[in-house]
Structure formats: C-alpha cells, structure tokens
C-alpha positions in Angstrom: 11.6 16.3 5.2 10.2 17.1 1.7 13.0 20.3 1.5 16.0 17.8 2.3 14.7 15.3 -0.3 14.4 18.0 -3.0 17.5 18.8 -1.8 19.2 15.4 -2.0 18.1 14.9 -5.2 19.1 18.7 -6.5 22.5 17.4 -5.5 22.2 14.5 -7.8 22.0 15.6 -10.4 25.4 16.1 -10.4 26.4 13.2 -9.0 24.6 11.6 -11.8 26.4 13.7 -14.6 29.8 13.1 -13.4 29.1 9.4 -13.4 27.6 9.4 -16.8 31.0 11.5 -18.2 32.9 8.6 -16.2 31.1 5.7 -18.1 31.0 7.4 -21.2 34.8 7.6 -21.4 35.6 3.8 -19.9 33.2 3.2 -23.3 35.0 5.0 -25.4 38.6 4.0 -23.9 37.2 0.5 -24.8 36.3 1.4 -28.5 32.7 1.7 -27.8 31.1 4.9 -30.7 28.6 6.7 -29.0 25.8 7.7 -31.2 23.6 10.8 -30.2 20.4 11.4 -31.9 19.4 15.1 -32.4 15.8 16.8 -33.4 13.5 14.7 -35.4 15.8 11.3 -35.1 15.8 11.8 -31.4 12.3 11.7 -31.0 11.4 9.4 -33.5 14.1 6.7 -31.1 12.3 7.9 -28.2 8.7 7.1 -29.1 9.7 3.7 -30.5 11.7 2.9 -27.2 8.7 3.8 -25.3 6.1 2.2 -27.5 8.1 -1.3 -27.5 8.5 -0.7 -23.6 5.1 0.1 -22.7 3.9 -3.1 -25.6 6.4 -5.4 -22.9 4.4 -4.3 -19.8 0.5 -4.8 -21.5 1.4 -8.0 -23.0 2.9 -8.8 -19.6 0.0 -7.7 -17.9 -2.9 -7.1 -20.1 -5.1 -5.6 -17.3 -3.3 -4.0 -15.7 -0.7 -2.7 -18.4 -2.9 -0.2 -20.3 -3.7 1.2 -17.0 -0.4 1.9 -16.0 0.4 3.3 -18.8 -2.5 6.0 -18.7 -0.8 6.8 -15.0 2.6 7.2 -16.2 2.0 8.9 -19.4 1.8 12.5 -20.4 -1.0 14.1 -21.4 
C-alpha cells in the first residue's frame, strides 16, 4: 500500500505542474503579471507569509497554536 501511494503521488507531481502551467496562462490571458521572487526577496516573502500564517493559527488557538507550530516546523 505505502509503494502505490508513493507512487500516486510521484505521478502528481506532474499532474500538478501541468495544471499550474494551465492557470498560470488563463492568468495571464486575463492580464494578470506574475511576479516571481528570486534569492534573498524570495525568502524574505516566504518567512513573512509563514510568520503572519502561523501568528493566525496561535491567536486562533493560543494553546494549542504554538504547539502546532513546534510539530510542523523545521528544525
């Protein structure tokens, strides 16, 4: 069971990038400018995004927010 799960979700991957290409163009056929972050800018987005998401869930749930967030989190 675990090989045919790793291999479902091998497969979509693909899936998943094909769909994204799809989207991205409808966006852009509709005059929606995608912006791509690179190096420093891109991580800099990134911590912020998951800073004011993980602020959401311990405000939501003060006790059992920071919690969560120690499971999820790298170390």
């Amino acid at each position: 069971m675990r090989k045919a799960a790793e291999a479902g979700e091998a497969a979509a991957v693909g899936e998943f990038d094909a769909e994204n290409a799809k989207d991205t163009k409808r966006q852009a056929d509709a005059g929606i400018q995608t912006i791509k972050f690179d190096g420093a800018a891109a991580e800099a987005f990134r911590a912020k995004a998951y800073q004011a998401g993980w602020e959401g869930i311990i405000k939501q749930s003060p006790e059992h927010g920071p919690k969560l967030r120690e499971f999820f989190s790298k170390k």
